[in-house]
Structure formats: C-alpha cells, structure tokens
C-alpha positions in Angstrom: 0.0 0.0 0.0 3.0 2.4 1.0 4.4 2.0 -2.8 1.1 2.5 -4.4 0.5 5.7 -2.7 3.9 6.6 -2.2 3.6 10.3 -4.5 0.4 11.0 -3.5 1.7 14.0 -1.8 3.3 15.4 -4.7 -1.0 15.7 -6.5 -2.8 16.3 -3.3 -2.7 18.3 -0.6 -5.0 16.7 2.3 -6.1 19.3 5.5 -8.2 17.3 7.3 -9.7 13.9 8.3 -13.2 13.0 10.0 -16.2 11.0 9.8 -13.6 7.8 11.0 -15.7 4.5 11.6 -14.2 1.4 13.0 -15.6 -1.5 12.3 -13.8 -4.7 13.5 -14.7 -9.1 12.7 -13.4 -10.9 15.3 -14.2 -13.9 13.7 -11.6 -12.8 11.4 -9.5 -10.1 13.0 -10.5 -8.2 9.8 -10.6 -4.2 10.6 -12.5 -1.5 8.2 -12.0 2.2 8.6 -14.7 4.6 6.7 -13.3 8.3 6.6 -13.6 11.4 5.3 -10.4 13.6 4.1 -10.9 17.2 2.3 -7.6 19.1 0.5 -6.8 20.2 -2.7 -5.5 19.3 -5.9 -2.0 20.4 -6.0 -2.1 21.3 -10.0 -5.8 23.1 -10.1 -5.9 24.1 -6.6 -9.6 22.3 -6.9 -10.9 21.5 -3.6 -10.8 17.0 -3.0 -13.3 15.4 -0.5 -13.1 11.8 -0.3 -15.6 9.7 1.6 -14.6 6.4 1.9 -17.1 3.4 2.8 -16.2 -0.4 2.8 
C-alpha cells in the first residue's frame, strides 16, 4: 500500500480527516475504517473530499 501511494503527496494536498468509523470481525480479525479527508489538488488548486465506505 505504502508504494502504491507513495507520491500521492506530490498531486494532493490533504487538511483534514473526519467521519472515521471502526468496524472490527473478530471472527476474522479483519478491521474496516470509513473516513472522510478534504484538500486540494496540487495542480488546479480544486478542492478534494473523499468519503470512503467499505
């Protein structure tokens, strides 16, 4: 995961994180985090909101 988002820096800029959900199998020890993160694009300056969900 750290490779494939390893210049993800260099085309977004990220300022903030919420919304976080934590939802945890035990069966399976499996963990799933829903968040939010809001930035910008580095080359338009357009504002990025990602909501993530599983």
């Amino acid at each position: 995961m750290a490779e494939l988002y390893r210049d993800y820096g260099s085309t977004m800029v990220l300022r903030s994180a919420d919304e976080l959900a934590v939802h945890r199998d035990h069966e399976t020890s499996a963990v799933v985090l829903e968040y939010a993160v809001h930035g910008y694009a580095v080359h338009t300056g357009r504002a990025y909101d990602n909501h993530s969900s599983p």
